[in-house]
RODO-2510 file (C-alpha; in nm, 4 decimals, decimal comma):
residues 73
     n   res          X          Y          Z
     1     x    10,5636     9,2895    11,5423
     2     x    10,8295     9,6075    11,5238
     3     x    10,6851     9,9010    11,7368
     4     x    10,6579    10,2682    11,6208
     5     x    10,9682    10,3599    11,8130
     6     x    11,1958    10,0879    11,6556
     7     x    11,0626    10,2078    11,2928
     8     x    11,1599    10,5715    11,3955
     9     x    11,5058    10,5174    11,4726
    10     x    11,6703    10,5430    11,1149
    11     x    11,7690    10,3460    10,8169
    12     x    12,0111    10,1616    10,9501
    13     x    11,8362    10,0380    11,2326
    14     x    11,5390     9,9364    10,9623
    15     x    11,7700     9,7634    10,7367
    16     x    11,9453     9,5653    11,0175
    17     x    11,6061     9,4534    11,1441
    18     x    11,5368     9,3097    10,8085
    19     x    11,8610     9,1918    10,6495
    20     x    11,9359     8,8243    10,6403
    21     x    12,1849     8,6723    10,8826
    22     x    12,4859     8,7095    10,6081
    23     x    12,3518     9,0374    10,5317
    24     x    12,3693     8,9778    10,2108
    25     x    11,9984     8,9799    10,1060
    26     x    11,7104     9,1432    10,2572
    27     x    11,4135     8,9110    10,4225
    28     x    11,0905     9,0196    10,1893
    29     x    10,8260     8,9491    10,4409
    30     x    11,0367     9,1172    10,7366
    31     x    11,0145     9,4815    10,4506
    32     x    10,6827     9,4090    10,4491
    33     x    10,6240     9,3998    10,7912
    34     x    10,7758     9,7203    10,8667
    35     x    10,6492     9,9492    10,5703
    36     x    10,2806     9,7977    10,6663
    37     x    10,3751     9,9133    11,0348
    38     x    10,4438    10,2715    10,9181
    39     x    10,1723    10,2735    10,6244
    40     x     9,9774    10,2158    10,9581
    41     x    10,1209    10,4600    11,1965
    42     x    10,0788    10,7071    10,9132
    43     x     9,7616    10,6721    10,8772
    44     x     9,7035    10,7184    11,2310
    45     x     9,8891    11,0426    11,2017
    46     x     9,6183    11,1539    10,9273
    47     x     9,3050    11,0299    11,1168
    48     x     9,4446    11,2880    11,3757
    49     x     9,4941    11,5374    11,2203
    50     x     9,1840    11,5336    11,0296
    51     x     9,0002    11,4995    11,3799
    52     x     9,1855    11,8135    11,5039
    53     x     9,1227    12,0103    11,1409
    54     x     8,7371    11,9754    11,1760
    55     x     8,7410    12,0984    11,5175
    56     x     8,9473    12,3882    11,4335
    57     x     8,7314    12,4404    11,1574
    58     x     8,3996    12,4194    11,3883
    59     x     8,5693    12,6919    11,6497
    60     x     8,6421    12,9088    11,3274
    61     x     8,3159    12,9223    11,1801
    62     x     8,1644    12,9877    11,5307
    63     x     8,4355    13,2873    11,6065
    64     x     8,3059    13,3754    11,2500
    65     x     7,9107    13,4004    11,3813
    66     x     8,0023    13,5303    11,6621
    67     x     8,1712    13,8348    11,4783
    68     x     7,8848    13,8350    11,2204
    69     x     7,6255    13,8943    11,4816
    70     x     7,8305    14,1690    11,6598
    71     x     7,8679    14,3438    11,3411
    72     x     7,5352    14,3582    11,2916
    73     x     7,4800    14,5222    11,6426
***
């Protein structure tokens, strides 16, 4: 299987890791492959960031009681 770093490189690097030895075609399964690979890492990407929103999120609305309750004082 292609690692993240070998998807990342560019295009051309892509395309030559799934042409066909004349280069004439492309190699379906080999396409595959790599746009499941970043489909994958993508959604990696947004499980993270979603982790890191609702924390944010959870620090905000405490900064947000915390000002609340001085207010009041």
């Amino acid at each position: 299987m292609f690692h993240n770093k070998t998807i990342r490189r560019g295009s051309q690097d892509v395309l030559a890791m799934v042409a066909i030895n004349d280069r004439k075609g492309l190699a379906t399964m080999d396409i595959v492959s790599v746009v499941t690979e970043v489909v994958k890492d993508q959604q990696r990407v947004i499980a993270s960031q979603m982790e890191l929103m609702e924390q944010l999120v959870k620090r905000l609305e405490a900064l947000q009681t915390k000002l609340e309750l001085q207010d009041k004082h």
